[in-house]
C-alpha positions as CSV (number, residue, x, y, z in Angstrom):
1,X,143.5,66.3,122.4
2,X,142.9,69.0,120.2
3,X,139.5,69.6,118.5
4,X,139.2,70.6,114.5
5,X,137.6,73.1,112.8
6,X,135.0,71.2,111.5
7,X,134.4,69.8,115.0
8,X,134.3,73.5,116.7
9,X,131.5,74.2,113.7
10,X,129.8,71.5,114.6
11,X,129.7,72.4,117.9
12,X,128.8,75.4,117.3
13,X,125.5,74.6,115.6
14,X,124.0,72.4,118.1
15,X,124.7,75.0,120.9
16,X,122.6,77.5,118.2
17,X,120.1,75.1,117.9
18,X,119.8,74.1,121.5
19,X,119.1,77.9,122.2
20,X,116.9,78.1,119.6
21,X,115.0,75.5,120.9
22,X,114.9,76.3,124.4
23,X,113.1,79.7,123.4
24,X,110.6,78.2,121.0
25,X,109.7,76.5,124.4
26,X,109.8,78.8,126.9
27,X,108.3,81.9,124.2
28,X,104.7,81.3,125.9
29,X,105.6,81.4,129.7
30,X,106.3,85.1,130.2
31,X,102.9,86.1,128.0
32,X,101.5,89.6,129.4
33,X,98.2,89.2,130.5
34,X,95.1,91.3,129.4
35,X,95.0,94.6,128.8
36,X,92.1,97.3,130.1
37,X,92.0,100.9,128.7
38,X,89.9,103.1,130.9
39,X,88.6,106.7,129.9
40,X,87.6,109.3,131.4
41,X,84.4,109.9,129.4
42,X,82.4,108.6,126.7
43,X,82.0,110.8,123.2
44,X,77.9,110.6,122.6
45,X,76.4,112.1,119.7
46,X,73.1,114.2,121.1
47,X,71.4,114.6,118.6
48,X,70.9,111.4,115.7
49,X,72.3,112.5,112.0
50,X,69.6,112.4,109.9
51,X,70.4,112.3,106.0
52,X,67.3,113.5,103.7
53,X,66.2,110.6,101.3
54,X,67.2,111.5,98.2
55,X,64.3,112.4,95.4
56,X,63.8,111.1,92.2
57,X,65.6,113.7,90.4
58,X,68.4,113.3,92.2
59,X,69.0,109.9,91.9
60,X,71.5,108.8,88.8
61,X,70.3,106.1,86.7
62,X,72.7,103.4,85.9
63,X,74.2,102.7,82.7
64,X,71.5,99.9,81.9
65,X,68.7,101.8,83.1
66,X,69.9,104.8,80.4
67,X,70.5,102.6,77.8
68,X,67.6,101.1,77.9
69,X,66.1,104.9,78.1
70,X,68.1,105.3,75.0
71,X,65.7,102.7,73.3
72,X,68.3,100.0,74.0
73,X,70.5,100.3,70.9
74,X,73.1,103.3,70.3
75,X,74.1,104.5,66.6
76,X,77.5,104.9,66.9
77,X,78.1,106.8,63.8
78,X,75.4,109.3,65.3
79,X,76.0,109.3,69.3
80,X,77.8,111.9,71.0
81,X,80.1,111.5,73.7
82,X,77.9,111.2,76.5
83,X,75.3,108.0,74.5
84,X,78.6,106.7,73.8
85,X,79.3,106.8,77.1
86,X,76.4,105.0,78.4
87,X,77.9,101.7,76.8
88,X,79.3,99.2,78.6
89,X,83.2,99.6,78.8
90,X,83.0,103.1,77.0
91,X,84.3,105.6,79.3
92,X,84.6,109.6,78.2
93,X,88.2,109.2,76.9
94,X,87.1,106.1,74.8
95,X,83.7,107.8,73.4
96,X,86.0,110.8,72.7
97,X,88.7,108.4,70.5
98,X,85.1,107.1,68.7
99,X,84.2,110.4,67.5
100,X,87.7,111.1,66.6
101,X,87.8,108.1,64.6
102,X,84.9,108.4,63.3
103,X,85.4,111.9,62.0
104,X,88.7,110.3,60.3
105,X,87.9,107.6,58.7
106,X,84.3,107.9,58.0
107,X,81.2,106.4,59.5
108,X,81.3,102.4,61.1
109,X,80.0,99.9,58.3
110,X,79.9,97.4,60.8
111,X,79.9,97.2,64.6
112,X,82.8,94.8,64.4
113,X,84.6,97.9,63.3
114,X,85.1,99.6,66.7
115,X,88.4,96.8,67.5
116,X,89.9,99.6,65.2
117,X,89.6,102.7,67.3
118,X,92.6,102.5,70.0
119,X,91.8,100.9,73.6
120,X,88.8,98.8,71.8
121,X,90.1,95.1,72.2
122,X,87.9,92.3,71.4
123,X,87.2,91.9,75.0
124,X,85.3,95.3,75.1
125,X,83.9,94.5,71.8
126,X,81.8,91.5,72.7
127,X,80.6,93.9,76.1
128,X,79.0,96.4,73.8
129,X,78.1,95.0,71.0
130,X,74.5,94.1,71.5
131,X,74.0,97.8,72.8
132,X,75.1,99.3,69.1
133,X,74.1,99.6,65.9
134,X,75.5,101.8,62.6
135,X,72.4,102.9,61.5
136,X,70.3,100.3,60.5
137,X,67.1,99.9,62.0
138,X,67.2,99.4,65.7
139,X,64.8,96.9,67.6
């Protein structure tokens, strides 16, 4: 009796999934057990690091806390680089393309205006624009 291809591959593939099988099964019975590392000393600090506390003129205020140092509103056809920077979103790079802009194309008429200078999406827009103002009277 002769055996086909098809039967040989057949074959085959149970014998591959019959040893398959029996190591899924048998994978947790030769499991090491647990380990213990032993050294020969133990690494103590003597003396406890101390760090100063820092004092008042050290500490940074954050961007809210400057803005609303600022008086809460910035003129962005009068701000530098650095009250531009204290918006939300506005980074020195993006204050920097303000100015630039600015000193282009003449001063803001209306907040709405900044989606024009490049890297200002609408998305950054509605971050800052309770923060600015184009030279009205602030509140």
């Amino acid at each position: 009796m002769k055996i086909s291809k098809l039967e040989w591959a057949a074959l085959l593939l149970a014998a591959a999934f019959l040893a398959f099988a029996a190591g899924w099964f048998l994978r947790d019975s030769a499991q090491a057990g647990p380990m213990q590392v032993r050294t020969e000393r133990t690494l103590v600090q003597e003396t406890p690091l101390v760090l100063p506390a820092p004092t008042p003129a050290q500490e940074e205020l954050s961007k809210e806390e400057a803005l609303a140092a600022a008086g809460g509103r910035i003129d962005i056809n009068a701000a530098g680089v650095d009250e531009l920077m204290l918006l939300p979103g506005i980074g020195e790079k993006r204050a920097e393309d303000i100015i630039a802009y600015r000193r282009a194309n003449g001063p803001f008429r209306i907040p709405e205006e900044l989606t024009e200078v490049p890297g200002i999406g609408e998305g950054i827009l509605a971050g800052l624009i309770d923060y600015v103002t184009v030279g009205e009277e602030t509140q």
